[in-house]
N, C-alpha and C positions, 0 to 999 in steps of 0.2 A: 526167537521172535521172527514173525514173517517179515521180510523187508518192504511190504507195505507199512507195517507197524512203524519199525525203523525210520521210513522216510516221512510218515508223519511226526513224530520225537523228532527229528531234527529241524524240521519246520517249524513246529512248535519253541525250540532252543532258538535257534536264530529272531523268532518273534520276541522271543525274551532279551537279548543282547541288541533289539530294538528299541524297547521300552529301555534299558538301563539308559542307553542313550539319552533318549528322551529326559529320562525323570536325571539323568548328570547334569543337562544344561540348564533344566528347570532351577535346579538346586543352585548350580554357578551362578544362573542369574538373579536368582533370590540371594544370594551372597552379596555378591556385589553391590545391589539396590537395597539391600539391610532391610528386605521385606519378610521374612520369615519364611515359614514353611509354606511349600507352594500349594493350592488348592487343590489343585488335583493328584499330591505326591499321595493321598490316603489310600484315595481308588485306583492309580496306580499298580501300587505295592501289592493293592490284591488281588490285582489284574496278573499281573506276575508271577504273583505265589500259585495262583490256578494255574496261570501255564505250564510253570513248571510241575507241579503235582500233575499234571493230564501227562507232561511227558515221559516225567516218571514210570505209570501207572503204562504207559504205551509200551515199556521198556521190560515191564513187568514185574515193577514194584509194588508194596504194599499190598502182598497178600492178606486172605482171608483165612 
């Protein structure tokens, strides 16, 4: 893999250990406040699972 590839995959992971952040405190404070699941925890999680599936795919996964 070219290390331009590379250094986008990590870009990419780190945006992802962003979001986990995010969507942890969401959750925390939906706990605490016995509000349920947060609004945005759907779009989220599938903001995420994109990410990570592009960084995969950068990395040179899921061939054809």
């Amino acid at each position: 893999m070219s290390d331009r590839y590379e250094h986008l995959a990590e870009r990419l992971d780190a945006i992802v250990e962003d979001l986990d952040e995010i969507m942890f405190e969401q959750l925390r404070e939906a706990a605490a406040e016995k509000t349920g699941r947060p609004a945005d925890d759907k779009r989220l999680t599938q903001a995420r699972r994109a990410i990570e599936k592009a960084s995969h795919l950068l990395r040179g996964g899921f061939s054809d």
